[in-house]
N, C-alpha and C positions, 0 to 999 in steps of 0.2 A: 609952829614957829620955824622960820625959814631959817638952817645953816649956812652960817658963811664960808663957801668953799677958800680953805686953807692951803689946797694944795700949790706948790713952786714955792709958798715962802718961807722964810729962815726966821729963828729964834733964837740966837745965841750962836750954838755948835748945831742946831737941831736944822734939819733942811724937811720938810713936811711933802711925805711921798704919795699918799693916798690916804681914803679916809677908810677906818675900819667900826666894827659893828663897836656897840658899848653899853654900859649898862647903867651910867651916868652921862646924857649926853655925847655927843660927838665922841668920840676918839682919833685920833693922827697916827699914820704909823711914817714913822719919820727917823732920817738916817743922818748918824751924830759925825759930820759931814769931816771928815780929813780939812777938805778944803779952807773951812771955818775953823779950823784949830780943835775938831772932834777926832773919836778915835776911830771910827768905821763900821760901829755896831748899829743897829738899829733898835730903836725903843717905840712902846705906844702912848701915846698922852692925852688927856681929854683936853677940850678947848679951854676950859676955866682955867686949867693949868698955867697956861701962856699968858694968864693976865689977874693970878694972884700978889699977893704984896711982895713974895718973895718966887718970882716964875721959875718954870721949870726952863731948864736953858742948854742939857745936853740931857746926856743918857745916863749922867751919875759916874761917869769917870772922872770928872774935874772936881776939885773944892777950890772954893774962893774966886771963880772967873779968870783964873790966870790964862789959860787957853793953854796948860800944860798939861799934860798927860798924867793923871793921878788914882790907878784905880781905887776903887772904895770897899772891895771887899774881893779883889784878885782872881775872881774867876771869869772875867774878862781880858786879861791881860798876858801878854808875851805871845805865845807859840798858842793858846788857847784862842787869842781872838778870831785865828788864821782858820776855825773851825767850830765858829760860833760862839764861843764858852766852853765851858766846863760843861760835863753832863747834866749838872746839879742844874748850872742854867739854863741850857738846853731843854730840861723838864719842866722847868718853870713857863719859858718861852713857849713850850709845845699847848700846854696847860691854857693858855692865855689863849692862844690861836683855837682853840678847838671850841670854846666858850664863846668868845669875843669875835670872829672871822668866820661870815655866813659860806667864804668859799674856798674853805679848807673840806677836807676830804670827809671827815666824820665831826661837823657840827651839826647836823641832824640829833646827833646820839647824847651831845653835849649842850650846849649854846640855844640849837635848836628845840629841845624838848625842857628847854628854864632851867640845866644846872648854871649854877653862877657861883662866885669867886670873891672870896672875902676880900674887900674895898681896898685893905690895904695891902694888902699881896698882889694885888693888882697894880697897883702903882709903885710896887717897894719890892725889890730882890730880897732888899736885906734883910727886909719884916720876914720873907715870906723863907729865907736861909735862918733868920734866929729862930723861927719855931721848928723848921724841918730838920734845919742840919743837912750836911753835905749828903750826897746821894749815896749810899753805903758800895754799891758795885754797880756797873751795865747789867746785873740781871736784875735789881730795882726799877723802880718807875711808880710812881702815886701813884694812889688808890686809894679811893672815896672806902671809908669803914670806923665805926659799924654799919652806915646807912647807905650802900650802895647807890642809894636813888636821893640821895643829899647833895647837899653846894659843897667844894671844896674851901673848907674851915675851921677855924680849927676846935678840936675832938670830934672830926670827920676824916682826915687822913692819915695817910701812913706810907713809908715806903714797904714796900712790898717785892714776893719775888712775881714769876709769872702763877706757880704753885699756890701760894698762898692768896692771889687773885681769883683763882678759879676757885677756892674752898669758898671765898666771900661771894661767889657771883652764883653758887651751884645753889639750886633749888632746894629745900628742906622738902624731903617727905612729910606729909601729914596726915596721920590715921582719922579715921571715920569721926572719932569726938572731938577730935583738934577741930576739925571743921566746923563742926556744930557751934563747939565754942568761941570760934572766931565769929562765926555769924551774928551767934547771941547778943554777944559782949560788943560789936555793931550797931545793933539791932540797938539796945542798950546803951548805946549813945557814948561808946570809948572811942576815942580816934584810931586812926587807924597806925598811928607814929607807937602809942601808947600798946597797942596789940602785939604790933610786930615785935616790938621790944621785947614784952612776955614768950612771945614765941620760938627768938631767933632767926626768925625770917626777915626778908625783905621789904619796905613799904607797900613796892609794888608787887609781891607777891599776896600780901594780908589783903591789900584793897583788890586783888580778882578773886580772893577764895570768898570777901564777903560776898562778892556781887554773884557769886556762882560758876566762877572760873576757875577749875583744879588744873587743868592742863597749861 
């Protein structure tokens, strides 16, 4: 099915800059235009969005179409917009790009190898602030846990420091019967989600010890 290139047109406050990768259809990454009565931030939107009952028509700083400046949840606003957002959104933002945006720096690691982004965190700050909550410091940043090798979702993240990223991301030793037993219990038809769990380990750690990869 052939997309309709969006880019140059406008949707309210929304000016449509480029198209980015998605995971429902199109995506727009499109800037909530001063010009048009927005506030200067950028947002991403899928095409359906623009043509539901009730469209998407800025970046969420307005209620009600007045074309006044209203933010919705203040971490876009004052002296914050001059440098993105807030942390909180900042991370969020970063989060989106690295999943959703084939050319950003490390979507190989993300986007690229199928982590993906519960639906509505993806389209929602606020979803994705009422579950998280504010970013506790600059040494925080998400991270995918228990399941390191999961979608960002929730009872899969957490803020985290750099420390407590590297305990979830280091390898588990496992002695000579651990391995048997993960083989077995393989072999035996458990998945491999259900293993790792028993073990403490990673997905992708359980599925190379079955295949016979300890290194």
């Amino acid at each position: 099915m052939r997309v309709v290139d969006l880019i140059g047109q406008t949707f309210g406050y929304l000016r449509v800059i480029e198209r980015s990768g998605s995971l429902r259809g199109a995506r727009w990454k499109c800037l909530c235009d001063p010009a048009l009565g927005g506030c200067g931030n950028t947002t991403y939107v899928c095409s359906g969005d623009f043509r539901r009952a009730r469209p998407v028509r800025s970046c969420g700083c307005d209620r009600g179409g007045t074309g006044k400046f209203q933010p919705t949840h203040g971490h876009t606003s004052g002296l914050l917009r001059e440098h993105g957002g807030s942390p909180t959104y900042i991370s969020w933002q970063a989060m989106i790009q690295r999943c959703t945006n084939s050319s950003v720096r490390h979507h190989r690691l993300y986007g690229g190898r199928g982590i993906r982004i519960h639906a509505e965190w993806l389209d929602s700050f606020e979803a994705f602030l009422e579950y998280m909550g504010p970013r506790p410091s600059l040494e925080h940043s998400i991270d995918r846990f228990p399941d390191q090798d999961g979608n960002y979702e929730p009872g899969n993240v957490r803020w985290a420091t750099r420390k407590e990223q590297a305990i979830n991301r280091r390898t588990t030793k496992l002695d000579e019967w651990d391995i048997r037993f993960i083989r077995h219990w393989r072999d035996a038809g458990f998945s491999v989600r259900d293993i790792s769990k028993a073990f403490g380990i990673s997905v992708g750690h359980t599925s190379n010890v079955s295949r016979g990869v300890t290194r």
